[in-house]
C-alpha positions as CSV (number, residue, x, y, z in Angstrom):
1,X,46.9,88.6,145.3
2,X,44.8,91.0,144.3
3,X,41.2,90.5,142.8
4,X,39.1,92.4,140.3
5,X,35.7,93.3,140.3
6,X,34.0,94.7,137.7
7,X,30.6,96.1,138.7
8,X,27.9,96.9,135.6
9,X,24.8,98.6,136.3
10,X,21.9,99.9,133.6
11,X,20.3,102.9,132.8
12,X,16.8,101.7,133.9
13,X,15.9,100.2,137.3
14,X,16.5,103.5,138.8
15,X,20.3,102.9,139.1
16,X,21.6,105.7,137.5
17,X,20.1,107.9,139.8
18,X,22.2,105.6,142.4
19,X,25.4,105.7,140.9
20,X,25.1,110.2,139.9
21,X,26.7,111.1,142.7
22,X,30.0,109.0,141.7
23,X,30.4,109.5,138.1
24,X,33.3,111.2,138.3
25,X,34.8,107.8,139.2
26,X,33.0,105.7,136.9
27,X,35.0,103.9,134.3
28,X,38.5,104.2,136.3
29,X,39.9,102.2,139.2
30,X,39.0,102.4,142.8
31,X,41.2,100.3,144.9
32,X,40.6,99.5,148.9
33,X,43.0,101.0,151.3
34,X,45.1,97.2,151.6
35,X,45.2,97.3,147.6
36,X,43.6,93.5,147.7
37,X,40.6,94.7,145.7
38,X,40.1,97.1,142.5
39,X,37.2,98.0,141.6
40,X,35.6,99.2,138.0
41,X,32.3,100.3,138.2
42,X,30.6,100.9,134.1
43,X,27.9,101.6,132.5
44,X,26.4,97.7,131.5
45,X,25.3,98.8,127.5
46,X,29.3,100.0,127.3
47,X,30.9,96.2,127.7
48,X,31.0,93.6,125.8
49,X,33.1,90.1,125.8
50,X,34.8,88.9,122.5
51,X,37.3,86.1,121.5
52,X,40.8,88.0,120.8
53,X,44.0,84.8,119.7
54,X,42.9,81.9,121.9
55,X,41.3,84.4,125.1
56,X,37.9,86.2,125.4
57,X,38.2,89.5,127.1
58,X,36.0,91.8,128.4
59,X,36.1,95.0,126.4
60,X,34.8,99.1,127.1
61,X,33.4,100.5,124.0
62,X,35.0,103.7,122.9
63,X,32.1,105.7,122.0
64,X,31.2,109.1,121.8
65,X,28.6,108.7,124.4
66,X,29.4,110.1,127.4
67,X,28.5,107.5,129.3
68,X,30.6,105.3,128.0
69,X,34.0,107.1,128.4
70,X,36.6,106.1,130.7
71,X,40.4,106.6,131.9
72,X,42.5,105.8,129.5
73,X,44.1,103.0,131.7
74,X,41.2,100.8,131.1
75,X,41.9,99.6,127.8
76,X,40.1,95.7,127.8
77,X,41.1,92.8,130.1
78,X,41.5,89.3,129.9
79,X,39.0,86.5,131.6
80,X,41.3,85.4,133.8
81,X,43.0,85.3,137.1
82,X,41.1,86.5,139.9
83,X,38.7,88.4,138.4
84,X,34.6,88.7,139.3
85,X,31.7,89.9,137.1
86,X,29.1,91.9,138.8
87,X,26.4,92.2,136.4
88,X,22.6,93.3,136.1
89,X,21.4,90.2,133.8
90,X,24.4,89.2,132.7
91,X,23.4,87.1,129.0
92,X,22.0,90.5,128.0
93,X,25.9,91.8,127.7
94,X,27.0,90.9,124.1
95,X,29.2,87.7,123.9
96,X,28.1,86.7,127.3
97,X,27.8,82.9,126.2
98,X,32.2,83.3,125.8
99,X,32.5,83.7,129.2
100,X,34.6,80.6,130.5
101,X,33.4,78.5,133.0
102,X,35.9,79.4,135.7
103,X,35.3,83.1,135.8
104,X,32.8,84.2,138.7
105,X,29.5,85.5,137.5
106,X,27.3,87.6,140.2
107,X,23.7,88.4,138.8
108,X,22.0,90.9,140.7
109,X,18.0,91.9,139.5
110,X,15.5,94.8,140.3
111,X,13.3,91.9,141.8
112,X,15.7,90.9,144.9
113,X,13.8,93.0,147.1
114,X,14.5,94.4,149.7
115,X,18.1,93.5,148.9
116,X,18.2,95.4,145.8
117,X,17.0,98.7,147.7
118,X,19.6,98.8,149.7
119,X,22.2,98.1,147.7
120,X,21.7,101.1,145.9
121,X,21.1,102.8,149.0
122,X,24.7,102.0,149.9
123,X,26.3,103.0,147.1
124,X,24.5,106.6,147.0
125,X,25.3,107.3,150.6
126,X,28.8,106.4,150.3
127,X,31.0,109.0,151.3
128,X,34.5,108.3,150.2
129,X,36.1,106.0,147.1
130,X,37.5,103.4,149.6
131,X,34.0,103.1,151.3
132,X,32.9,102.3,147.6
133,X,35.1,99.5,147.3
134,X,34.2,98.3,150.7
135,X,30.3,98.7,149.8
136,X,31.4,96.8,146.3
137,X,33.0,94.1,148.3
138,X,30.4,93.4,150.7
139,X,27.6,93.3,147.6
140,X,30.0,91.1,145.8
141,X,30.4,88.7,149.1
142,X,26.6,88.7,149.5
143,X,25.7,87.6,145.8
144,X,28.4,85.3,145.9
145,X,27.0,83.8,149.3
146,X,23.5,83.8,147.4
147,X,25.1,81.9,144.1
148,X,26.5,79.5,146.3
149,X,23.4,78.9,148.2
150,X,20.7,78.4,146.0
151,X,22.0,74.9,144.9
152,X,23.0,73.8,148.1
153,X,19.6,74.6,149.2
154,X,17.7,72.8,146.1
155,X,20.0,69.7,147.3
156,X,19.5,69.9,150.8
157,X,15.1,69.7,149.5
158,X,16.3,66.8,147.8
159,X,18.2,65.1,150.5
160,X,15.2,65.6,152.9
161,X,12.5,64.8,150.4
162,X,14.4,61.5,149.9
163,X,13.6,60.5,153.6
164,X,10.4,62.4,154.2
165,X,8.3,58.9,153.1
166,X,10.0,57.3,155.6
167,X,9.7,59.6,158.1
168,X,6.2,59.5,157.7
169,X,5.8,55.8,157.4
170,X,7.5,55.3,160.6
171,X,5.5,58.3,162.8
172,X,2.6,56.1,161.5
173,X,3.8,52.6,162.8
174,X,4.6,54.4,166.2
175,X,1.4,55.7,166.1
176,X,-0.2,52.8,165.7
177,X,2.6,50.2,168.0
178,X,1.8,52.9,171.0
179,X,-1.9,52.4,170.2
180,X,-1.5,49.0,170.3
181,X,-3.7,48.7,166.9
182,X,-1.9,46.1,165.3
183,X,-4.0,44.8,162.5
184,X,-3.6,48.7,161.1
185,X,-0.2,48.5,161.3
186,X,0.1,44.8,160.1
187,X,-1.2,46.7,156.7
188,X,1.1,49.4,156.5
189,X,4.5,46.8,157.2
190,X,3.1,45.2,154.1
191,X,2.5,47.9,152.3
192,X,6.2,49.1,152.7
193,X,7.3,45.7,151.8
194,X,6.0,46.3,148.4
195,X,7.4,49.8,147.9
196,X,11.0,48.2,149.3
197,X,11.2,45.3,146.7
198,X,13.8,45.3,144.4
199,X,16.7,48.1,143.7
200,X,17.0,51.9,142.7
201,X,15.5,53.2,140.8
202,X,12.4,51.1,141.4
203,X,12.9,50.7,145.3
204,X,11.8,53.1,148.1
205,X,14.1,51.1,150.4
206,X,16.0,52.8,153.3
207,X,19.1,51.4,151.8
208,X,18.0,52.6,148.4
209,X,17.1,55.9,149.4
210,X,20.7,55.9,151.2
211,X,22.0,55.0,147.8
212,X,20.5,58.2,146.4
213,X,22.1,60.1,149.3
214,X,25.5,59.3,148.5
215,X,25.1,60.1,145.0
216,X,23.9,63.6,146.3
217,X,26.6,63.9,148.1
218,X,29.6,62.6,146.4
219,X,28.5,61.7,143.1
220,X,31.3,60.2,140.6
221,X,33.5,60.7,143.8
222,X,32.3,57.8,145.4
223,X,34.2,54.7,144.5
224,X,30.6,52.4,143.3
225,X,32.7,49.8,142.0
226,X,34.0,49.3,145.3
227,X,30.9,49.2,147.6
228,X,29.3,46.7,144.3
229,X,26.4,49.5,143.9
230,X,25.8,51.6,140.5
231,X,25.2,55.5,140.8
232,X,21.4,55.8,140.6
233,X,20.1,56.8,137.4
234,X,17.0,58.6,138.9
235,X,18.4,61.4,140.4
236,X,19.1,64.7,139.1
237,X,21.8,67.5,140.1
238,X,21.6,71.1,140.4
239,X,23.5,72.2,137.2
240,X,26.1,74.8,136.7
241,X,26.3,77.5,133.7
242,X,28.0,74.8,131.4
243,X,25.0,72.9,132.2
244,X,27.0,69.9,134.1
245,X,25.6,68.7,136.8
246,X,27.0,68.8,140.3
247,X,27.0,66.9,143.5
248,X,27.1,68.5,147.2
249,X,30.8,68.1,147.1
250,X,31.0,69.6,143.7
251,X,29.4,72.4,144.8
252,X,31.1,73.2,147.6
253,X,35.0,72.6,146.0
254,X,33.8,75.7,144.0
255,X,33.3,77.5,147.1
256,X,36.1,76.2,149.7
257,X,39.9,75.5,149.5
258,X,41.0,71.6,149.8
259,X,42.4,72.9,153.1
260,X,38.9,74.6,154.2
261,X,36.9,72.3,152.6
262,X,38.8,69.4,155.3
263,X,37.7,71.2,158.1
264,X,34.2,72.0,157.4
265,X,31.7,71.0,160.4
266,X,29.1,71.3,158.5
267,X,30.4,68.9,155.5
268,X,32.0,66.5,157.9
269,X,29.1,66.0,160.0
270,X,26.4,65.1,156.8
271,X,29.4,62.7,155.1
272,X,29.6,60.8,158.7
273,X,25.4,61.1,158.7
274,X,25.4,59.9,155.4
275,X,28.1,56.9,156.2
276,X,30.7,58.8,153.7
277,X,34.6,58.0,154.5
278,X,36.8,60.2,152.5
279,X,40.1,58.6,151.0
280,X,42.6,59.8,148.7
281,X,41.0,59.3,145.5
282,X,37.5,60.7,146.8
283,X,34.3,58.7,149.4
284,X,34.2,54.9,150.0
285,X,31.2,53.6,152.6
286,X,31.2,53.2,156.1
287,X,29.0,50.0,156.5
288,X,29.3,49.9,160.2
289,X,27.7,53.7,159.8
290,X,24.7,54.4,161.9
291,X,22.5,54.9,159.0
292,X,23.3,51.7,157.2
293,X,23.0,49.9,160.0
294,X,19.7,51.6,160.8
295,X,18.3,50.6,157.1
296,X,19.0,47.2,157.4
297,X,17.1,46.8,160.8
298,X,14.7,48.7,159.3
299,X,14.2,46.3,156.2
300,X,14.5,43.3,158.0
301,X,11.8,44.1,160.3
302,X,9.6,45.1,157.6
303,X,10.2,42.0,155.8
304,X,9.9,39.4,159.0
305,X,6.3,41.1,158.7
306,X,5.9,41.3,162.6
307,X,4.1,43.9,164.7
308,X,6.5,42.8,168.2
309,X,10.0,44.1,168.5
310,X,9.4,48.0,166.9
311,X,10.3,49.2,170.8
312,X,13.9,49.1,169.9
313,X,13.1,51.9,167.0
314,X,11.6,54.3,169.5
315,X,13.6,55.2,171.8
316,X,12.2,57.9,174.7
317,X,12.4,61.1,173.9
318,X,15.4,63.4,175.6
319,X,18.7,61.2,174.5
320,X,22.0,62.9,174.4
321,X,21.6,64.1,170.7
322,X,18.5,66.0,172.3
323,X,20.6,68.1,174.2
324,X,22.2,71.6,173.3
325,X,25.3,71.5,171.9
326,X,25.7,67.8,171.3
327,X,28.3,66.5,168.4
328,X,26.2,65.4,166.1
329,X,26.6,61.4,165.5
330,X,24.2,58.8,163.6
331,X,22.0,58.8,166.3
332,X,20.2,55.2,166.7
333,X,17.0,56.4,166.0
334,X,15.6,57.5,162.3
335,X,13.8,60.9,163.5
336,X,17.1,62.0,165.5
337,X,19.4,61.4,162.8
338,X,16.6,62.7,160.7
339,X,16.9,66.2,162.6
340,X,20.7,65.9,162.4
341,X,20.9,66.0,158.6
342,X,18.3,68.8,158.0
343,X,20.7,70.6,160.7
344,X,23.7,70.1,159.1
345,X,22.6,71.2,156.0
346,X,21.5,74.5,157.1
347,X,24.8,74.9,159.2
348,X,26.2,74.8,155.5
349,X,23.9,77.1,154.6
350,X,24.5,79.8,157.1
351,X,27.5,82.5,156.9
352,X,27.0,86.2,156.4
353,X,29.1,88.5,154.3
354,X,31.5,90.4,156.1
355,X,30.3,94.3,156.5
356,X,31.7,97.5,154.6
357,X,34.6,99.2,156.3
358,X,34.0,103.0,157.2
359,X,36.5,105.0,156.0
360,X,37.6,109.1,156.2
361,X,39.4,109.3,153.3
362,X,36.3,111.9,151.3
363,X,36.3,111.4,147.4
């Protein structure tokens, strides 16, 4: 099927000067040599989105201004289908709040340097129409990459931040069990006694903190009623432009087929660090996890309030998940599976944009 891209740039920023050397091909369609992409590249003041019957479409002014002319087989099209919007600041287009929530929206700025540079480096140099597609496609892969990132990278701070206490907390008590200063560390177990009372959202519990991971992960997906938990009420999502807010796995669904989405590494490996089972309907728990099991040891050896028996949460360094290449389980310490989340997520985070096809075909 073929997708549309319709690339906007402005008169300031320089871009002009970029796009001079093509404007006998602005405002008309450039396809790729397999036909899977068309491309429409147009002067941004020249659009504008506006409700037509029950649709919003975007439209090409039909001015006198020469720069906003354009081949008569661009008329206006409809927001739909596979169709991407490559904008400079998009909500300054007129009727940029119509745009439905389904329809792709890449913002590119003057201030993603050194990105930005050559971007319009690429598109000056470009020596044929396909090559322009090509250069269009890889830009449009790279922002898209980018848009998808940038919340799975403010979740990924969350995820980590949730456990960084903890981490810290039990560095300390090893510090202290290898030291053999006891009294010190009699103080800190109570201590974290205190901060582990109760539930979310008041508890800093291991258990509660894994709480908060699901609902990072799986949010409404996870069946609560089934696992007797509530969805905490203290944590917030990353939100999208309709200002809902999203878990991991909402995140990703935007970004992935089902099909994809099933054979993610990545994804599979934090859900089976996290204790996550997917079923049907969405996630149930895995209480015989690593993790879970982990936070109730955890818990009740803070509780029993004794300084013996921390060996067992220390193992020596240089297990098997040490070792290169490892599948990554729930390891049975806290600072291995620790490591293994904050891997996972960047695994999800990684992935380049394919790169622009040379082609001899001159424009």
């Amino acid at each position: 099927m073929q997708e549309t891209l319709i690339w906007t740039y402005t008169q300031k920023e320089g871009e002009p000067e970029a796009f001079e050397a093509h404007k006998a091909f602005l405002g008309c369609w450039l396809y790729s040599e397999s036909k899977d992409l068309r491309l429409l590249i147009f002067k941004q003041k020249c659009v504008e989105f506006r409700i037509e019957g029950e649709g919003v479409k975007i439209t090409f002014a039909k001015r006198d201004d020469a720069d906003c002319s354009h081949s008569p087989e661009v008329e206006e099209l409809d927001l739909e289908g596979k169709l991407v919007l490559f904008h400079h600041n998009w909500k300054s287009i007129p009727g940029s709040e119509l745009i439905p929530r389904q329809v792709i929206v890449l913002d590119y700025s003057s201030s993603d340097q050194p990105d930005y540079a050559k971007m319009l480096a690429a598109v000056r140099n470009a020596q044929s129409k396909p090559e322009l597609v090509e250069i269009a496609r890889y830009w449009r892969d790279f922002y898209r990459a980018n848009f998808r990132k940038e919340p799975l990278l403010r979740l990924k701070h969350q995820a980590l931040n949730l456990f960084a206490p903890l981490n810290f907390a039990l560095q300390q008590i090893r510090h202290l069990w290898q030291e053999k200063e006891y009294s010190q560390m009699q103080k800190l177990i109570e201590a974290l006694q205190e901060e582990w009372k109760g539930s979310p959202p008041s508890s800093r519990s291991p258990s509660s903190e894994i709480c908060r991971l699901w609902h990072l992960l799986a949010g409404r997906a996870l069946n609560w009623k089934q696992i007797e938990l509530a969805a905490p009420r203290d944590m917030y999502l990353p939100k999208d432009r309709a200002g809902k807010e999203l878990c991991l796995h909402g995140w990703i669904k935007n970004n992935f087929s089902e099909r994809a989405l099933q054979k993610l590494a990545p994804w599979k490996e934090l859900l089976q660090l996290a204790g996550l089972q997917p079923t049907k309907t969405g996630f149930t728990v895995n209480r015989a996890s690593g993790i879970v099991a982990l936070a109730t040891s955890l818990e009740n050896r803070v509780n029993s309030q004794q300084a013996e028996g921390w060996e067992d949460f220390f193992p020596p360094a240089g297990n098997e998940h040490d070792s290169p290449g490892a599948p990554v389980k729930p390891p049975p310490d806290f600072f291995a599976w620790y490591s293994a989340l904050n891997a996972a997520f960047d695994q999800l985070l990684e992935g380049k944009p394919h790169e622009p096809q040379r082609t001899g075909h001159q424009l």
